[in-house]
C-alpha positions in Angstrom: 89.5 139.1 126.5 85.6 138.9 126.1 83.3 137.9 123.3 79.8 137.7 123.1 78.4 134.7 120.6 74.6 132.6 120.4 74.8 129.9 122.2 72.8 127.2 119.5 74.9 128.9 117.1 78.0 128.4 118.7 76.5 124.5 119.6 76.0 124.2 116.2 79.9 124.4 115.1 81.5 123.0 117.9 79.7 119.7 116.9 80.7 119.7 113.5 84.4 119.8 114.5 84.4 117.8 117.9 84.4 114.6 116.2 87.8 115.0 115.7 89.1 114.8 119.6 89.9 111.3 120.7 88.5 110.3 124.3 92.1 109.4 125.7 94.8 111.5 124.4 98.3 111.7 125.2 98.4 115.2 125.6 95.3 116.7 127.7 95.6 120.4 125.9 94.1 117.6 122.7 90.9 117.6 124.6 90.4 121.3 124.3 89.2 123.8 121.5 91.8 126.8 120.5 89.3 130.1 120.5 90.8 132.8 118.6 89.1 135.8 117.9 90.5 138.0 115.3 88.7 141.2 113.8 85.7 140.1 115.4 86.1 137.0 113.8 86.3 133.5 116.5 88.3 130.6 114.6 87.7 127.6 116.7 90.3 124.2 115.9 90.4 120.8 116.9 93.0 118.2 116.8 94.2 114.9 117.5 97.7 115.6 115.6 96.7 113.9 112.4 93.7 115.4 111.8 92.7 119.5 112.1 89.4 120.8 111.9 88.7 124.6 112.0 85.5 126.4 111.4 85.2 130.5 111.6 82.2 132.6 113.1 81.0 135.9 113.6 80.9 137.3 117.2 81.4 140.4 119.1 84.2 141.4 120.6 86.2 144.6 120.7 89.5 142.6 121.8 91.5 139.8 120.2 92.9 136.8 122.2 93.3 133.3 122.0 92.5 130.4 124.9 92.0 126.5 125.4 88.9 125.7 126.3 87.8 121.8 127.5 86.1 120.7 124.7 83.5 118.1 126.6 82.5 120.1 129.6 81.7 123.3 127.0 79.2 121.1 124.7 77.7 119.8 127.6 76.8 122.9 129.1 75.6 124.5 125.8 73.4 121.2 125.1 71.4 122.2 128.2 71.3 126.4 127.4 68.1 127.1 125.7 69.3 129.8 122.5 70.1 132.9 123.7 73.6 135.2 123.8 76.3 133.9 125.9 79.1 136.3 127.0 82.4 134.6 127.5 84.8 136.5 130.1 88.7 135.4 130.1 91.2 136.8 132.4 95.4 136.5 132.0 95.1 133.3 134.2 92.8 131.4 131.5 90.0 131.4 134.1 86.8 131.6 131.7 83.4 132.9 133.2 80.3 132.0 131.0 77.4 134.6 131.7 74.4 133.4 130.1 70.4 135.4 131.1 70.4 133.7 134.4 73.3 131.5 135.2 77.1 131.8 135.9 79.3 129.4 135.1 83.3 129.2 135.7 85.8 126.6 133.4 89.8 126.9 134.1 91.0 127.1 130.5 94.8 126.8 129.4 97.5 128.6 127.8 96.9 128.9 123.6 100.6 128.8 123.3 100.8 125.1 124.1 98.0 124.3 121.5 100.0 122.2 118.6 100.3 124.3 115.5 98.6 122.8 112.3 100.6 121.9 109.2 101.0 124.9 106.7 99.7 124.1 103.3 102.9 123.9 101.2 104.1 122.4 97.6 100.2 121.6 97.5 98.8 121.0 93.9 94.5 121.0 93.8 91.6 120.0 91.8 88.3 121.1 92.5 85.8 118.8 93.0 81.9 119.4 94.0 80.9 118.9 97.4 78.1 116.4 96.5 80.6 114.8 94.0 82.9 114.3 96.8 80.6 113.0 99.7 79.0 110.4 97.2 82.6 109.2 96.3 83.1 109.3 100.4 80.0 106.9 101.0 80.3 104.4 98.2 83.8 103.5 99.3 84.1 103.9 102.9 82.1 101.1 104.1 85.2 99.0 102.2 88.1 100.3 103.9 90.2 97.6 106.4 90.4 98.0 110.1 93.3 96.2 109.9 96.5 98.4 111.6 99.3 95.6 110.1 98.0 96.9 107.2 97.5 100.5 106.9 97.8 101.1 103.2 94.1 99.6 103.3 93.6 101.8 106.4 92.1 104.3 104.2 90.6 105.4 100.7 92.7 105.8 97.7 92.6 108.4 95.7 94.1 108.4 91.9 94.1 111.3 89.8 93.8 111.6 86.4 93.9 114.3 83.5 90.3 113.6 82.5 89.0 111.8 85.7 89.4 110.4 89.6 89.3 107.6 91.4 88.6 106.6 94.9 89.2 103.1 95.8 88.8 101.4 99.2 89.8 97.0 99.7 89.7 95.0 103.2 91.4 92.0 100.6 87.9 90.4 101.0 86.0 93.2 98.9 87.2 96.2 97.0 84.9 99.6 95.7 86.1 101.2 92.7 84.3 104.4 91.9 85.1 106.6 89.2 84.3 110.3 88.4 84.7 111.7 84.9 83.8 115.0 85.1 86.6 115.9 87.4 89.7 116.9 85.5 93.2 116.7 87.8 96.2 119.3 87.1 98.3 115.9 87.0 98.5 111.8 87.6 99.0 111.8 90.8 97.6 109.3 93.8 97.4 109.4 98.1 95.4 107.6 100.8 93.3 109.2 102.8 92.7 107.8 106.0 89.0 106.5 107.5 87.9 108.8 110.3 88.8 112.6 108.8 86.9 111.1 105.2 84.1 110.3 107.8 84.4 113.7 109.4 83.8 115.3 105.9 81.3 113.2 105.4 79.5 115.0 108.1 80.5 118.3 107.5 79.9 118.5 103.6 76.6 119.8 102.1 75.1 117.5 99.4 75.0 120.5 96.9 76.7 121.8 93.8 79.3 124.0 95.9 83.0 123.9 94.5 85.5 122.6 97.0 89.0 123.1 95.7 91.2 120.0 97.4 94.9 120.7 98.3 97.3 118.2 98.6 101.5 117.6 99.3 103.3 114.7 99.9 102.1 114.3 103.3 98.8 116.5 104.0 95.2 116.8 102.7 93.8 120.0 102.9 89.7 120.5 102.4 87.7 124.1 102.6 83.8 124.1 102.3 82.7 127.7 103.4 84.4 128.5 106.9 84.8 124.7 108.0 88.7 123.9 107.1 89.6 120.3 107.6 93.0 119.3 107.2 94.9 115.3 107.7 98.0 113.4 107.3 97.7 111.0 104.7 98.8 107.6 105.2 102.7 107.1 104.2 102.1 103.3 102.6 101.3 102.3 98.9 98.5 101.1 97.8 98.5 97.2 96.5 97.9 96.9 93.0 94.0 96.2 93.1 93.9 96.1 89.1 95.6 93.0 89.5 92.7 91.3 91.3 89.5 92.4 89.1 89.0 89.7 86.6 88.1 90.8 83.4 86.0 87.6 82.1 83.4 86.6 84.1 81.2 84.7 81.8 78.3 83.9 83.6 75.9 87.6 84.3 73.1 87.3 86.9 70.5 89.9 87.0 68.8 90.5 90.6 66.0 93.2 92.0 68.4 94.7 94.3 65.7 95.5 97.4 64.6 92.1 97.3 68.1 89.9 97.0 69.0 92.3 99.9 66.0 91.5 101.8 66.6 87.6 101.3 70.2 88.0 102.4 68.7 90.0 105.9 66.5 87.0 106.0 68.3 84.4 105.1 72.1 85.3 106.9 70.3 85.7 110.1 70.4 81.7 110.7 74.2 82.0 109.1 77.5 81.6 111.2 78.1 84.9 113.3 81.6 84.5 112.3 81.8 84.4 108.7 78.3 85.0 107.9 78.2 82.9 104.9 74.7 82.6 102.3 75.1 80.2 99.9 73.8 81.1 96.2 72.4 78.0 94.0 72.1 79.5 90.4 69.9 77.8 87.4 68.0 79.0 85.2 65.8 81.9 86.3 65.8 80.5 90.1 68.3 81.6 92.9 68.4 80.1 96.4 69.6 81.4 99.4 71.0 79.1 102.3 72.8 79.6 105.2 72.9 77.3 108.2 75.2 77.8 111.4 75.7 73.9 112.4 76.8 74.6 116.2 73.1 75.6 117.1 70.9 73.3 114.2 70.6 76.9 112.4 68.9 76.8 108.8 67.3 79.2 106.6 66.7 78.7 102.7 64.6 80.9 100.4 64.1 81.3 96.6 63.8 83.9 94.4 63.5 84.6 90.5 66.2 86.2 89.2 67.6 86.6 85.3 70.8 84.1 84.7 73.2 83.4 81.6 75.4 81.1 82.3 76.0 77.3 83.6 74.6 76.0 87.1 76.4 77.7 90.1 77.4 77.6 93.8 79.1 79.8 95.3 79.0 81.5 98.8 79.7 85.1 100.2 79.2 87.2 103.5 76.2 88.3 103.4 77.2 91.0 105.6 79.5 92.5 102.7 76.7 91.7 99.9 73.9 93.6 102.0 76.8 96.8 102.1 77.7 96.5 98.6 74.0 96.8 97.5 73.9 99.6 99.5 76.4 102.0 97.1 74.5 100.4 94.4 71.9 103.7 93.3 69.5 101.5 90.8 66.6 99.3 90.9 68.6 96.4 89.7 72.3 94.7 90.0 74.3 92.8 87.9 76.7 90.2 89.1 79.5 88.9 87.6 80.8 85.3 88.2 83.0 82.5 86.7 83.7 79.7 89.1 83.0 78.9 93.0 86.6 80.4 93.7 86.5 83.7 91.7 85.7 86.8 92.9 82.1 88.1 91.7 81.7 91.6 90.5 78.8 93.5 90.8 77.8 96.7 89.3 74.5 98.9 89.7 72.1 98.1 85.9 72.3 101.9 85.5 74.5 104.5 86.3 75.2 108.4 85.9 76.7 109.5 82.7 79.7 110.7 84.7 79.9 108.0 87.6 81.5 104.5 87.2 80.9 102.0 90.2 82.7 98.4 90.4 82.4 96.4 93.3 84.2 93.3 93.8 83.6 90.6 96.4 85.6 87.5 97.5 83.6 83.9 97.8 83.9 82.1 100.7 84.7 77.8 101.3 81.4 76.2 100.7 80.1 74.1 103.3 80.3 70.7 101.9 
């Protein structure tokens, strides 16, 4: 078998898929890429077992064949090959020779057939989604989602689909992201949990344009085309807690912040917090806010005011600044509004303005003030 492909070109896809191979895998055939040229056609894959990522190229070949390569020494080597055609040479053994304008270069590669095969796409139902649509909904939730394996239902983002709209939600039980798309109509109710690292692969690999991307899903796979990248995951077999449960739905008080400077207070301010929990604490009256933090083991204190809009009675209350300075983030306007009742309530915040067809609720747990 031998193929003849740009080098930068060929660079250029292997990165979009080689996020997907772990560093130490149980099976070493996982730290290779499956070539497999059909029709002239190479489909390169990647997998760790849960997650598949496939992307399709033109090359030239007059043979078809398929082969393991090592995935780290191949992107090394192409890294350091200025852009020119490569011809790949592979004999019955799997001994691959890489002829570039001046160089030679030999790789022992490994039999195809012990490649795992990827989950077929069966019983799936779709929506279509665009691909902008889709990394937006990816970003604003992502930064939410637990690290925390006893838990994996929080492991990853949950999506719940509607007849007239979707939504992703993400909760490490200390903040939750609810964001909500109308203009995205689902065949049926339906709901599953993707996990963290293929959403941040897609994240990558997905344009921020108009393109459609149509979205299979069964009871146990996720299946995601954009062009010729193809990703594919196991979803995470747990249910989702009932997060309506937590978002309270009278928060009296409503304070109004600029959201660049309330986030550059908090970078200020949390730097002389506790590195553990990172705590700011928020004094609210009247049109004034104050930020303190202090981190007692080292005589650490930093306070700073700000004007801010406020209805509602005098308030303290205290947060990670860490998950506030995140939060504002996903926010897309000039100003925030936050939600609050009492010291021990959660406080929701939610961007002043927002898209016509985009919803976005954030909720954040307070923290034990330092009395």
């Amino acid at each position: 078998m031998k193929f003849i492909v740009s080098s930068s070109s060929l660079l250029k896809h292997l990165q979009q898929i080689s996020g997907v191979i772990n560093s130490n895998t149980v099976l070493p055939i996982l730290e290779d890429f499956l070539f497999e040229i059909e029709d002239k056609k190479l489909t390169i894959v990647a997998t760790d077992l849960e997650t598949v990522m496939r992307v399709q190229m033109e090359v030239e070949s007059k043979a078809n064949g398929k082969v393991c390569i090592p995935a780290k020494i191949l992107i090394d080597s192409l890294k350091n090959i200025p852009d020119q055609p490569l011809t790949f040479s592979i004999d019955k053994n799997f001994a691959i020779e890489i002829t570039s304008d001046n160089g030679k270069y030999k790789v022992m590669g490994e039999n195809p057939d012990n490649f795992p095969k990827e989950p077929v796409a069966d019983d799936t139902n779709s929506f279509t989604i665009s691909s902008s649509s889709l990394l937006t909904a990816i970003n604003k939730t992502l930064f939410a989602v637990s690290n925390d394996d006893l838990r994996p239902a929080m492991t990853g983002v949950y999506f719940e689909l509607h007849k007239d709209f979707i939504q992703f939600v993400a909760t490490d039980a200390h903040r939750l992201v609810r964001y909500k798309k109308t203009n995205v109509k689902c065949p049926k109710e339906d709901n599953f949990i993707a996990p963290k690292k293929p959403l941040n692969l897609l994240k990558n690999a997905l344009p921020d344009s108009d393109d459609e991307l149509t979205v299979n899903y069964n009871a146990s796979h996720l299946f995601v085309t954009h062009g010729s990248t193809q990703l594919i995951c196991r979803l995470i077999d747990a249910r989702f807690p009932d997060y309506k449960v937590v978002i309270p739905t009278d928060n009296p008080y409503k304070l109004l912040v600029q959201k660049s400077d309330f986030q550059s207070a908090l970078r200020r301010v949390s730097v002389f917090s506790n590195k553990s929990t990172n705590q700011v604490a928020l004094s609210i009256s009247g049109s004034e806010l104050q930020l303190a933090a202090q981190d007692v083991d080292f005589s650490f204190e930093g306070n700073e005011r700000m004007s801010c809009q406020y209805d509602g009675e005098d308030l303290q209350i205290a947060f990670n600044a860490k998950f506030l300075i995140e939060m504002l983030n996903a926010a897309n306007s000039d100003e925030v509004k936050i939600e609050l009742s009492t010291s021990t309530k959660a406080g929701i915040i939610k961007p002043t303005e927002q898209a016509e067809e985009e919803e976005l609720l954030m909720l954040v747990m307070p923290l034990m003030l330092n009395s």
